[in-house]
C-alpha atoms as one frame of an Amber mdcrd trajectory, in Angstrom:
protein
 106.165  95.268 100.127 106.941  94.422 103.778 110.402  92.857 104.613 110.312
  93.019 108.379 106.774  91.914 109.690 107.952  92.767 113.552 110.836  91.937
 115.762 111.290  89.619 118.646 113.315  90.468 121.481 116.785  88.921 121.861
 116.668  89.254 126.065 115.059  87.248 127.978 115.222  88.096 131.831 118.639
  89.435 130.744 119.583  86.579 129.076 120.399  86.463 125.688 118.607  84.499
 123.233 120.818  83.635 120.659 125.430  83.346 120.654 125.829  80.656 123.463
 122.317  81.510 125.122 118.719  80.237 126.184 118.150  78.589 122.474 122.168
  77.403 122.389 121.457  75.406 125.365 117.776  74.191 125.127 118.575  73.104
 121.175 121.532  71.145 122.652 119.829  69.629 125.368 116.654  68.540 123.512
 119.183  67.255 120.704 121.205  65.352 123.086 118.233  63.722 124.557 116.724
  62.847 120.824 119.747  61.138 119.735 120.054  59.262 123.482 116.781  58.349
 122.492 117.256  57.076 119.040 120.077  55.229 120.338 118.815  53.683 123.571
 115.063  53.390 123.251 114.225  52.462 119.076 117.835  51.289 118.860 117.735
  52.730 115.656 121.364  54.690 114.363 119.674  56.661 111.458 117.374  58.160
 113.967 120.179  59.579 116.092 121.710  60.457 112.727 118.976  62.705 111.671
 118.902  64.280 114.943 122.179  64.978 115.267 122.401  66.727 112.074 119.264
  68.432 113.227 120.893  69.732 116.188 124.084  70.890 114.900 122.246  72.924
 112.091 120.451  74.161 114.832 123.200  75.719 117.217 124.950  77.003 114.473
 121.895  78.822 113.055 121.521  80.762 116.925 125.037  81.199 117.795 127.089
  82.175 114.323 124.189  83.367 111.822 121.334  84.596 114.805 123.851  87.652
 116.337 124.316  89.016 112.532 120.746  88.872 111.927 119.920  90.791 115.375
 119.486  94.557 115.036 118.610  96.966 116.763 114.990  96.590 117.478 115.641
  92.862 117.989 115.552  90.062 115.766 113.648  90.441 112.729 110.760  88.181
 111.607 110.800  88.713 107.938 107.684  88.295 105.544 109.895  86.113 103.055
 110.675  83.723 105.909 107.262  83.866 107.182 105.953  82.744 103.613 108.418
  80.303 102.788 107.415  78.202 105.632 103.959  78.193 105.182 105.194  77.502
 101.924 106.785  74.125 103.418 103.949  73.459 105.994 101.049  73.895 103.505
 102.392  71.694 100.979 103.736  69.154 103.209 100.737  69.143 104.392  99.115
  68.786 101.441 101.391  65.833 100.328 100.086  63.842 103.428  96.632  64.195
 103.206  96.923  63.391  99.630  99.368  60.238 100.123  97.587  58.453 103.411
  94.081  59.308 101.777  94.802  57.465  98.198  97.657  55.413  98.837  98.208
  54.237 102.554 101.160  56.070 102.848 102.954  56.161 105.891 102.646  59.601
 107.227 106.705  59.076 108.915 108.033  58.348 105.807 106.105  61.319 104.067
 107.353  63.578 106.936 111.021  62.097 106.400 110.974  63.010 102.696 109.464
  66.170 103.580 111.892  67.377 105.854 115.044  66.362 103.566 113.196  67.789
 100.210 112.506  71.423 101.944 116.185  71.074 103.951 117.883  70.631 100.785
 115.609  72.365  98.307 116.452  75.392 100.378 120.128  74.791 100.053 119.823
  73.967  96.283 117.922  77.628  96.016 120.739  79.265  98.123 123.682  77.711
  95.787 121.925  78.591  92.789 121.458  81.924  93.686 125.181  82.994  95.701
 126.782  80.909  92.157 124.028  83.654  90.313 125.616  86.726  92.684 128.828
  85.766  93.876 130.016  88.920  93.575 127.137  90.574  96.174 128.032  87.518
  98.445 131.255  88.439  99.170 132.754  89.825 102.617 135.642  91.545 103.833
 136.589  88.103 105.971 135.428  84.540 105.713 133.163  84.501 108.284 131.344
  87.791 107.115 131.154  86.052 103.674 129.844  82.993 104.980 126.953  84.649
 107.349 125.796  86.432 104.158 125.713  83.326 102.169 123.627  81.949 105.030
 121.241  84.581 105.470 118.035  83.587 103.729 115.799  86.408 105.999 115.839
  88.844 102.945 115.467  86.053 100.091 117.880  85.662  97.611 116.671  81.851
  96.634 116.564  80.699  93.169 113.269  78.313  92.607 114.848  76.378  90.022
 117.318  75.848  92.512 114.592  74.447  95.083 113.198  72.405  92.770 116.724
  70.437  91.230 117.492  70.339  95.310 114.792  68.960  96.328 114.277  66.539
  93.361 117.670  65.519  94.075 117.199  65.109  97.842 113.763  63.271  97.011
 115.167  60.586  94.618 118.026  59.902  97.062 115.541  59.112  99.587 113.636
  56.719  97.560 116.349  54.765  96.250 118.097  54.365  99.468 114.701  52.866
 100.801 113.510  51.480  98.028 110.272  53.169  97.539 108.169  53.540  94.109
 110.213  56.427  92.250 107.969  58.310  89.863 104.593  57.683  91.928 106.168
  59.558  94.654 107.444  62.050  92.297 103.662  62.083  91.100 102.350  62.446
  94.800 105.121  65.373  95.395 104.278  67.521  92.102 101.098  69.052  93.019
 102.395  70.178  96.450 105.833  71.481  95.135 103.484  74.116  92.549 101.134
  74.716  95.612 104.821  76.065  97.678 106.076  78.418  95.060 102.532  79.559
  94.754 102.723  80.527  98.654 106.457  81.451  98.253 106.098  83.549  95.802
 104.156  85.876  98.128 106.907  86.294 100.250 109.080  87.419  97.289 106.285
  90.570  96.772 106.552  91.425 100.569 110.149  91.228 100.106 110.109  93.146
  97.017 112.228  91.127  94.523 111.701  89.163  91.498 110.302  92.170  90.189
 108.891  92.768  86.840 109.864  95.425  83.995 107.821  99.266  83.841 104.097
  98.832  83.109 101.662 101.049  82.816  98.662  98.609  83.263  95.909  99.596
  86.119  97.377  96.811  87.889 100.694  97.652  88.281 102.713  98.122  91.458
 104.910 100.808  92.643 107.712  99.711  95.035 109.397 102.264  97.894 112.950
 103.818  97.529 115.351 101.377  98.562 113.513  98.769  97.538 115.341  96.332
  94.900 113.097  97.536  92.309 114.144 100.900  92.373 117.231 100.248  93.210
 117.446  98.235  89.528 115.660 101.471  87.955 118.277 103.919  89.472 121.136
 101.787  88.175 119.696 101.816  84.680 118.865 105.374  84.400 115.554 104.260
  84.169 114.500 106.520  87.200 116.685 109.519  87.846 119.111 109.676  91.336
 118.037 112.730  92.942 117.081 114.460  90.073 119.557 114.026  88.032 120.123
 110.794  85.425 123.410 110.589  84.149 124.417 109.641  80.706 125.261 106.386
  79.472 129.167 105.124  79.286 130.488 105.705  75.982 130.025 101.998  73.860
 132.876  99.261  74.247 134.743 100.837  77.153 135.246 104.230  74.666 136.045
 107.462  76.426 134.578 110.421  75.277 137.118 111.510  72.616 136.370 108.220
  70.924 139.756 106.484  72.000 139.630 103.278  74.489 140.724 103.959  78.244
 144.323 101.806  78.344 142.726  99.391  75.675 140.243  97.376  78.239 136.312
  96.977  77.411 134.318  97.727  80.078 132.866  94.829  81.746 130.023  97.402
  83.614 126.290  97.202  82.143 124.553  99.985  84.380 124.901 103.413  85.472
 125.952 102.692  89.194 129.155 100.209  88.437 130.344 101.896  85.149 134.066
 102.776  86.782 135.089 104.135  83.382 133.717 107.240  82.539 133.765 110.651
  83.000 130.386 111.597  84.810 127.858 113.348  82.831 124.690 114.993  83.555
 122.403 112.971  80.797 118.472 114.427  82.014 117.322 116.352  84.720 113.736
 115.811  86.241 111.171 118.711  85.400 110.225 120.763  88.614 112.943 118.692
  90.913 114.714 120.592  93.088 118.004 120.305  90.645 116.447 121.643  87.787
 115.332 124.813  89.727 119.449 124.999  91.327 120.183 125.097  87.340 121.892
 121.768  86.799 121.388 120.939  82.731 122.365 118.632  80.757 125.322 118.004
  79.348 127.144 119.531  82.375 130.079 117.248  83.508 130.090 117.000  87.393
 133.640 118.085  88.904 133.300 117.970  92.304 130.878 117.003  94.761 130.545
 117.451  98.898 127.940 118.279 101.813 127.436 121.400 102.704 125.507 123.085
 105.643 122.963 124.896 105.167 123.390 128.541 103.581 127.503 127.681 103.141
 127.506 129.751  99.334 125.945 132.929 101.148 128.010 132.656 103.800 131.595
 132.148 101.636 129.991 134.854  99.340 128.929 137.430 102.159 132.199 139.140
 103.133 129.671 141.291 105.742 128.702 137.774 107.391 130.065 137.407 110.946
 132.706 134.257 111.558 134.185 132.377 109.242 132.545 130.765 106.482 131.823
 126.817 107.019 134.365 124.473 104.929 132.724 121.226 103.254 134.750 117.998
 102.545 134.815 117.887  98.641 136.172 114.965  96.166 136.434 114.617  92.376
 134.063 111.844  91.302 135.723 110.014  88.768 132.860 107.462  87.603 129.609
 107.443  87.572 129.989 104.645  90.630 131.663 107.077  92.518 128.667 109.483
  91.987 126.210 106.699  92.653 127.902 106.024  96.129 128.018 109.638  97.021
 124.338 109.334  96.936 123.114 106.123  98.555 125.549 105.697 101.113 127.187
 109.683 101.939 124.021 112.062 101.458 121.309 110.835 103.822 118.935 113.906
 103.222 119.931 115.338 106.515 117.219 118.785 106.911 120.719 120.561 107.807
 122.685 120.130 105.328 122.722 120.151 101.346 124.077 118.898  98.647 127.481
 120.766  97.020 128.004 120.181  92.883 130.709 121.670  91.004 129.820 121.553
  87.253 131.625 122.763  83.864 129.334 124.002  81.311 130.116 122.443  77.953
 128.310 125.074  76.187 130.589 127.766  77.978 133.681 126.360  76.917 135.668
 129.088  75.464 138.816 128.670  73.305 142.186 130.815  73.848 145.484 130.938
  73.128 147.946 130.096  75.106 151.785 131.175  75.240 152.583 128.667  72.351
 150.080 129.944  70.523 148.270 126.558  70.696 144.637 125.904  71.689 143.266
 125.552  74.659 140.150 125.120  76.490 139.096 127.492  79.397 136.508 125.687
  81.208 133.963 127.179  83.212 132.998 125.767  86.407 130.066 126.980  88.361
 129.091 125.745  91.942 125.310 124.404  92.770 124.071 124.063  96.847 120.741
 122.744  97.083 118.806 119.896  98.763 117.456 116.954  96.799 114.235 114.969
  97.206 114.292 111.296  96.105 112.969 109.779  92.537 109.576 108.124  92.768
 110.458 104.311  91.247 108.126 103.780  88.204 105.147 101.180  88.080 105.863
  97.664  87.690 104.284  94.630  86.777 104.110  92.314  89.607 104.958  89.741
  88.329 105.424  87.720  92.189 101.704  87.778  91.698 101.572  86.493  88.171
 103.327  83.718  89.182 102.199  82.687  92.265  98.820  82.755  90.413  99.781
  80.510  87.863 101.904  78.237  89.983  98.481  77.528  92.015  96.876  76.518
  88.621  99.364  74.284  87.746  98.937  72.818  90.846  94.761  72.546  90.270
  95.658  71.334  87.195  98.111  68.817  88.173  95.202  67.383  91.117  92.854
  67.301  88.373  95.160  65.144  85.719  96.162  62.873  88.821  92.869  61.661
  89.576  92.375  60.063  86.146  95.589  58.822  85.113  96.825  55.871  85.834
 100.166  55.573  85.262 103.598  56.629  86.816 105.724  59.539  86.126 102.967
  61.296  84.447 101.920  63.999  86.904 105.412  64.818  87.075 106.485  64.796
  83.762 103.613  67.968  83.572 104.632  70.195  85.815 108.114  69.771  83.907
 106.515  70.972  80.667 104.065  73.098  82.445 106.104  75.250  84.982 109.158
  75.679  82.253 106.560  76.920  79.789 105.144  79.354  82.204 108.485  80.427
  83.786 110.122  81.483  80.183 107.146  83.686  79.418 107.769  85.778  83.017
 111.062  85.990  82.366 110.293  87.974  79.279 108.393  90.552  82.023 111.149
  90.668  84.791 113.854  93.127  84.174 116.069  91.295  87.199 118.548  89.404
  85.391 120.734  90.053  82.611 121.210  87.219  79.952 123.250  84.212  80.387
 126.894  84.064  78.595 125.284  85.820  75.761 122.969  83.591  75.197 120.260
  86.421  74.989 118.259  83.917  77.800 118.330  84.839  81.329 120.237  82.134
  83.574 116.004  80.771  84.340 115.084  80.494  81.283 118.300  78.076  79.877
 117.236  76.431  82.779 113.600  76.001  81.490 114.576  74.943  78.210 116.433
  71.946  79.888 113.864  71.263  81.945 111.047  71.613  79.463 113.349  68.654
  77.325 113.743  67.013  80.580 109.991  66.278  80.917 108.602  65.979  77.386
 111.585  62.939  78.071 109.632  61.277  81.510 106.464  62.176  79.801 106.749
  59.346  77.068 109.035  57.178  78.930 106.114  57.359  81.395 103.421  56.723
  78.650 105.091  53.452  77.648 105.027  52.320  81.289 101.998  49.722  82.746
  98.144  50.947  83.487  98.839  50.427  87.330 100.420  52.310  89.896 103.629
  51.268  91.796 101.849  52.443  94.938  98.213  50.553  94.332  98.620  48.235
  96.979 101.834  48.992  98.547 101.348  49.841 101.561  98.318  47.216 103.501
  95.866  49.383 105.143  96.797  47.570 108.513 100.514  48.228 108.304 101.394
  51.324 110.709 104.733  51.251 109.980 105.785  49.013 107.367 109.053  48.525
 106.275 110.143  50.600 103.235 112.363  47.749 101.664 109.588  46.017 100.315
């Protein structure tokens, strides 16, 4: 896993780069002089079209979404966006060899297709996927929310979403010029297999579409923060410090049994579960909590920050000056203790962490005036400094598929030099990648299932797609022995016109 490959600076010669700077300018200057072109020279209004939209895209990209992106070190050349456009290059260019080498096809036209299959396959993958987390999208103002929708640097694209994008954007383009449907389609297939083989590489160096806990000799182990073990920390899976905390009682139940004002919890893992009380379910052998004395069972009270040596201090009445005070608060959830974690403690070498704790077991029952019950519960007060959980191994499963997208794709180059007729090649990789998708799902541990379905959101998506293409397949089988594209475009034609 590497998200950021390096950085690029975002001064040149003191002048900015992106916001109304060098690339503002040149992008609108170059744009302006395409579409003049278009317009003036090849007298052609689709052409300035195209480049308009080109343009705009462009400014807003450096002066809205290129600032946001910027940090520090300068602006970030990710390995998912590095990948995902060899992705497109690669298999564009794979489309054009193939198409002008077989079928005469005009290597604009290819490039035309291209572009608007990647442009909106990528927006198809980015819908898909904000619609999938809407609720991780989401800003405290509409332009915040709308930059993080846009961001694409640190993935978050669906492939199903590329693919019903891009099929979409592919069959507009062909009907609007009138070009063979399904033998394009046929052409395209291959190439789209041979991109989420490359893309999928991008997803390991960005460290998502991860797979469950293996234990093979293959297995991969990702780094803390990563979104792997971020996903094992919030189901207890891997412990937070140390320390894993129990599970919410079932159905939204408080501990007593009794429902918390009647609502069902909504909250699947440890670090969103706002309902109850926060319990110490397993502490790690030999980690630094276990040797402060944390156990299990102990219900955490109150938790802080704490300089170092602050109980010897407050419990020294000899020591000179005034003992250090820490900034406590009661966590009421287990979110609350999950923030307090991974976004308060930032394993500073000077400070620690403070836990107050009652001891269930110490619980002692008196009497009070009434001469009721009562509990008298013991707290006791732990300082000491964590050390991170190691995330467990995983199967990579960015590997297992980009593997078996790039046999597919073999596959669908081998069936596509013997057959003969249209839609077939395509209809394939509908049964094929469906088929292969549903079984990786059942290895990935990164989505929860769909509406109760007991299917993750991909694989109701391969079972309609799967249905989809057994559909072309025999449609496709009843069609003629002959290609639309045998003969459609002469071998002198350099530019033929598409509205044959």
């Amino acid at each position: 896993m590497r998200q950021t490959l390096f950085y690029l600076p975002t001064e040149i010669f003191g002048l900015p780069l992106f916001g109304k700077g060098i690339l503002f300018w040149a992008i609108l200057v170059a744009g302006l002089v395409a579409i003049v072109r278009g317009l003036v020279q090849k007298r052609r209004l689709d052409d300035a079209i195209f480049y308009a939209c080109i343009t705009g895209l462009g400014l807003f990209v450096v002066n809205v979404v290129g600032p946001h992106i910027s940090e520090a070190q300068g602006f970030p050349i990710r390995g998912y966006g590095v990948f995902l456009t060899l992705a497109i290059l690669l298999s564009g260019a794979l489309v054009i060899w193939r198409g002008r080498k077989k079928w005469n096809y005009p290597a604009d036209i290819l490039i035309a297709i291209i572009f608007f299959a990647a442009f909106c396959g990528i927006i198809g993958a980015r819908v898909f996927y904000v619609l999938q987390y809407w609720g991780d999208m989401k800003g405290a103002t509409a332009r915040q929310t709308l930059v993080s929708v846009l961001d694409i640097t640190n993935g978050g694209l669906v492939v199903y979403g590329s693919i019903i994008g891009g099929t979409i954007a592919v069959l507009g383009f062909l009907l609007v010029k009138k070009l063979p449907v399904l033998a394009t389609l046929d052409l395209f297939a291959p190439s789209l297999m041979l991109g989420i083989a490359i893309g999928r590489i991008g997803c390991l160096m960005n460290g998502c579409c991860f797979g469950g806990v293996c234990d093979k000799p293959w297995a991969i182990v990702f780094p803390k923060d990563s979104p792997a073990y971020m996903h094992q920390v919030d189901e207890g899976v891997i412990s937070l410090y140390g320390i894993t905390l129990a599970p919410p009682p079932a159905e939204g139940q408080a501990a007593n049994g009794k429902a918390i004002f009647g609502i069902k919890s909504e909250h699947t893992t440890l670090a969103t579960e706002t309902v109850a009380n926060v319990i110490v379910g397993a502490v790690d052998p030999g980690s630094e909590a276990e040797a402060a004395g944390i156990k299990p069972g102990m219900r955490v009270c109150e938790m802080g920050i704490a300089p170092k040596g602050f109980l010897e201090a407050r419990n020294n009445p000899q020591a000179d000056g005034k003992p250090a005070k820490i900034r406590k608060f009661r966590p009421n959830s287990n979110a609350q203790f999950f923030h307090f974690f991974l976004y308060m403690w930032n394993g500073d070498p000077d400070t620690d962490v403070y836990l107050a704790v009652q001891e269930p077991a110490a619980e002692e029952k008196i009497e009070d005036v009434n001469g009721k019950k009562a509990v008298e519960a013991r707290i006791r007060e732990f300082v000491y400094h964590p050390s991170p959980a190691t995330a467990k191994p995983v199967h990579p499963t960015q590997l297992y598929s980009s593997t078996t997208a790039l046999t597919i794709c073999v596959l669908l180059l081998a069936l596509a030099r013997f057959v003969k007729k249209d839609g077939i090649v395509f209809a394939a990789m509908l049964i094929l990648y469906p088929i292969n998708r549903f079984c990786l799902e059942l290895l990935r541990t990164d989505e929860a299932s769909f509406h109760g379905t007991g299917l993750t959101v991909s694989q109701c998506v391969s079972v309609c797609a799967l249905v989809l293409g057994v559909a072309i397949m025999l449609y496709a089988l009843r069609g003629p022995g002959k290609s639309a594209l045998e003969g459609y475009f002469p071998a002198s034609a350099q530019a033929p016109d598409a509205e044959k």
